[in-house]
N, C-alpha and C positions, 0 to 999 in steps of 0.2 A: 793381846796380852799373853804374855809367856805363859806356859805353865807349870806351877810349883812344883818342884821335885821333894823327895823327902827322902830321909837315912831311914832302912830297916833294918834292922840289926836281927840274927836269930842265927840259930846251930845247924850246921849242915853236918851230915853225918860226924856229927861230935869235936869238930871245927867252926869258931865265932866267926862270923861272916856278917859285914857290914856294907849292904850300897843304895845306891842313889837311884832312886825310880821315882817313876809318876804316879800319881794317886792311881790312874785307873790299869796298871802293868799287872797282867797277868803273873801268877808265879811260875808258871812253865817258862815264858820268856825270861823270868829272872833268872830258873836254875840255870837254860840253857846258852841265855846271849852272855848274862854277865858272870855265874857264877862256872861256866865251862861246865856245866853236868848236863851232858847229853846223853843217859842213860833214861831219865824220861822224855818220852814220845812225843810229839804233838800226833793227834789222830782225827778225830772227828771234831776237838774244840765247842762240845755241846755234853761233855760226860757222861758220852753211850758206850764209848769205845775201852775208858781203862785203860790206854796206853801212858797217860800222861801220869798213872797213880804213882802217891809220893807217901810215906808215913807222917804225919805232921800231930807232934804231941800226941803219939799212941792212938790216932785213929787214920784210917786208911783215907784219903782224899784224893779230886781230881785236881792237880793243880792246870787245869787249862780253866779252871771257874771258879778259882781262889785268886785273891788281887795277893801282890809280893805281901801289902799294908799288913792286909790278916795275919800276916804268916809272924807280924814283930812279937818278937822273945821266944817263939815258937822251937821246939825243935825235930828237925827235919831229919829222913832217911832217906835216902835214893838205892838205886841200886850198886850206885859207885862204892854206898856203903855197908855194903853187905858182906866182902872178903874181909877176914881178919887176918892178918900176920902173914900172909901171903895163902893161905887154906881159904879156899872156896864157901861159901855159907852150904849148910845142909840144903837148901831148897835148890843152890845155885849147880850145887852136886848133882843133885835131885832130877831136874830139867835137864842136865848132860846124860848122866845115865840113862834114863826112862824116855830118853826123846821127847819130851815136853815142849820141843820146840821144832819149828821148822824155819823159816824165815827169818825170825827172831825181831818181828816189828814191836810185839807185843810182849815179848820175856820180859823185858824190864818190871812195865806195871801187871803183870801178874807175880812174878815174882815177888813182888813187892806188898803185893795183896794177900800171899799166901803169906807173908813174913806175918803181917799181924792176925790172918786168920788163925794163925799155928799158937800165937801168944796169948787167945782168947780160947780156944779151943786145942788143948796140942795132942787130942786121939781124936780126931772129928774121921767121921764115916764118910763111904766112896759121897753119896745125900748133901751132908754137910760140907762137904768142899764144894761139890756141885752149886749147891746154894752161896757158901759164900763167897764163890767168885762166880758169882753169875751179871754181875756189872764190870767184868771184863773180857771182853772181845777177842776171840782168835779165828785169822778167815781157813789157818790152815791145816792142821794139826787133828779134831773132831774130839778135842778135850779129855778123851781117854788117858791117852799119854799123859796131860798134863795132872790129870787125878793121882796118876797113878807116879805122876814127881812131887805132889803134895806127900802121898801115904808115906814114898822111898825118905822123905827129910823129916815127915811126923816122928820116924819110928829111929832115924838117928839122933834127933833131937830128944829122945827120951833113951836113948843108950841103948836101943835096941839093935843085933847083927840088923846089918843091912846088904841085901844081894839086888841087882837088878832082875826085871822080868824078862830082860832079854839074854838068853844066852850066849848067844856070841860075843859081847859086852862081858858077860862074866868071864871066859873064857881068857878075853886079852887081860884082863887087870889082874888074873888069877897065874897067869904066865903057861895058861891049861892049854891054851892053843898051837 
């Protein structure tokens, strides 16, 4: 016996999206096979890793252990939707400046994790970033750097000057070198 597909309809980064899956389809596989958003991960497929996080109705999930179903009327972020008007998101800034990445297996779903950490908390200490992105995974980096692209986007995001920690970096955007 065949089996039954179903319409989910729900917003992807502020765009209505509507498609056909199987009851039991993962929503990673939806953003990435049908909906083209390869900005989340597949990583470990057991939600240790955090590659796969997506914002879904203002709270941070793994969609490798969300079915697409869950996800009807939902509305979704990715990392695809994180620039505005062609300007970088503060955290995406963030993660360039401060080195917050290396490989970049995992920027996506931290990045993404830090978006709503910042909307629940947007002066969280070096602690509190620590903590709440400690259900995402980086093998390369040793998460200093990436603390320290949380703090660089906390403190633009609240209008604060922002300089990187790195000098050399300041030097080239500053036209000082």
């Amino acid at each position: 016996m065949p089996k039954k597909k179903t319409v989910v309809s729900f917003k992807l980064n502020g765009q209505s999206v509507d498609v056909l899956v199987e009851p039991r389809e993962l929503l990673i596989h939806t953003l990435r096979e049908k909906c083209a958003h390869t900005g989340p991960h597949i990583g470990c497929e057991t939600t240790h890793c955090g590659a796969c996080t997506v914002d879904m109705n203002g709270t941070s999930v793994k969609s490798c252990t969300v079915l697409t179903v869950q996800a009807a009327e939902a509305e979704l972020l990715t990392i695809e939707g994180m620039a505005q008007g062609g300007e970088l998101h503060a955290l995406q800034e963030g993660f360039m400046q401060e080195h917050g990445l290396q490989c970049g297996f995992c920027t996506p779903g931290m990045i993404t994790r830090a978006f709503r950490l910042l909307k629940e908390n947007p002066n969280p200490t070096d602690e509190e970033i620590r903590f709440g992105m400690a259900g995402n995974l980086c093998r390369c980096t040793g998460y200093q750097n990436i603390v320290k692209s949380v703090q660089y986007a906390a403190r633009k995001l609240r209008g604060e000057t922002v300089t990187t920690s790195h000098p050399l970096l300041e030097e080239v955007s500053t036209g000082t070198r």
